[in-house]
C-alpha positions in Angstrom: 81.9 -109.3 211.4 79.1 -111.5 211.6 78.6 -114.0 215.0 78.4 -117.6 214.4 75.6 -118.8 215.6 75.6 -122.0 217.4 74.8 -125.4 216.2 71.2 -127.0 216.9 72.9 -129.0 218.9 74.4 -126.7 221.2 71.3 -125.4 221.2 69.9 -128.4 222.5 72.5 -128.5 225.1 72.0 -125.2 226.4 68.2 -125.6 226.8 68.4 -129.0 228.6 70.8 -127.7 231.2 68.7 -125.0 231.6 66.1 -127.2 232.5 67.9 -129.4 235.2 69.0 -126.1 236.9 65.1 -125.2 236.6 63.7 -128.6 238.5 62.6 -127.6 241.8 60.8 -131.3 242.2 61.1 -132.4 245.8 62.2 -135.8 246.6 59.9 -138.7 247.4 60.6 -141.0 250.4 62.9 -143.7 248.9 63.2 -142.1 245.6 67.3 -142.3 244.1 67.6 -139.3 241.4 70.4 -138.5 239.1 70.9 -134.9 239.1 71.2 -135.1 235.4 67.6 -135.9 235.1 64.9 -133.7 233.7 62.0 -132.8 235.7 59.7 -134.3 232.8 61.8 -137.7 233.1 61.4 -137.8 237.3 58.0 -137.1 236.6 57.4 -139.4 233.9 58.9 -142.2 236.3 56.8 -141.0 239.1 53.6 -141.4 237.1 54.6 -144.6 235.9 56.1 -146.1 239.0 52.3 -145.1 240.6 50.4 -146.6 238.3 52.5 -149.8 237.6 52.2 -150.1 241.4 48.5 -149.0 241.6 48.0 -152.1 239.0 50.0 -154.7 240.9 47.9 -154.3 243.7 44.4 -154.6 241.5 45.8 -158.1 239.8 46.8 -159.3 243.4 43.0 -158.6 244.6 41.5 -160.0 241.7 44.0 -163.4 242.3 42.6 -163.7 245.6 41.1 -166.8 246.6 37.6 -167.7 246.2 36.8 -169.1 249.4 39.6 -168.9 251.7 37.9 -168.7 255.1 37.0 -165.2 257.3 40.8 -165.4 258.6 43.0 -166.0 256.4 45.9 -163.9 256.4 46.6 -163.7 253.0 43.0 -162.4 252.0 43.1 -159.7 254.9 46.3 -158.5 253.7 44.6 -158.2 250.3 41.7 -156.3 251.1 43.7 -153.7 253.6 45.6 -153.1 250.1 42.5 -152.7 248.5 40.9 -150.3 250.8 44.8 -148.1 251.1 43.6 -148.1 247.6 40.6 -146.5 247.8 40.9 -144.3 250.7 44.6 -142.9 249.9 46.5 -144.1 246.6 49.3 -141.7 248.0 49.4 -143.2 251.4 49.4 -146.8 249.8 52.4 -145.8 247.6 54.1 -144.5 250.3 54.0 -147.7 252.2 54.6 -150.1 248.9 57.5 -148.0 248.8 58.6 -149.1 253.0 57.6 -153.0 251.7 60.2 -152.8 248.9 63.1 -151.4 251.4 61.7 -154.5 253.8 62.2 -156.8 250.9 65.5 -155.5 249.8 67.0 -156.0 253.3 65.9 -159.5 253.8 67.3 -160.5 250.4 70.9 -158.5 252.0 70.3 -160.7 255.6 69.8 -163.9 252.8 72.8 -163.5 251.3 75.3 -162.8 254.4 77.0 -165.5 255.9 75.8 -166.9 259.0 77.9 -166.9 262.2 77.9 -169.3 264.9 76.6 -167.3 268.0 79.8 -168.1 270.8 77.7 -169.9 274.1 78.6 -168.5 277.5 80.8 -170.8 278.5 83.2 -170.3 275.6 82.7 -166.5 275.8 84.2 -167.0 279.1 87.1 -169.4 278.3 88.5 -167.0 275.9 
């Protein structure tokens, strides 16, 4: 009696689910994982998501404008990117990563409904 030997595909299966019970990545601050996800994918993402990031902020620098003026807000926002960049790429992609949540809740507060706030007076009549 000879054992069958599984498919490649089985195979295939066996090893990537023995690879998802083998991640031991810790989560990042804002980071949504499917627990189906290899370890090479999450890190994979996380490279890319750095980098992609890392580059947004270089083409915002270089966009800046040429002679804006010692106080302009937009140029001082700019260069405290730029030096985040320098001193601590981590710490800069740890606070991109607070800027996209603040962005994501004003587009929520955009598209509720506004309500009229009740006066006083008709708080009182009621």
């Amino acid at each position: 009696m000879s054992l069958a030997r599984p498919s490649p595909l089985a195979q295939l299966n066996a090893y990537i689910q023995q690879a998802r019970a083998a991640r031991v990545e810790p989560l990042q601050p804002g980071e949504a994982v499917d627990a189906e996800e290899l370890a090479s994918v999450l890190r994979f993402r996380r490279a890319w998501g750095s980098r992609r990031a890392l580059d947004q902020v270089a083409q915002a620098v270089a966009r800046q404008p040429a002679n804006p003026g010692p106080l302009n807000s937009h140029v001082l926002v700019l260069r405290t990117l730029a030096q985040m960049r320098e001193l601590s790429p981590d710490y800069l992609l740890h606070f991109l990563v607070h800027v996209k949540g603040l962005q994501a809740l004003e587009r929520a507060l955009e598209k509720t409904p506004r309500v009229a706030a009740k006066t006083a007076r008709a708080r009182r009549k009621a």
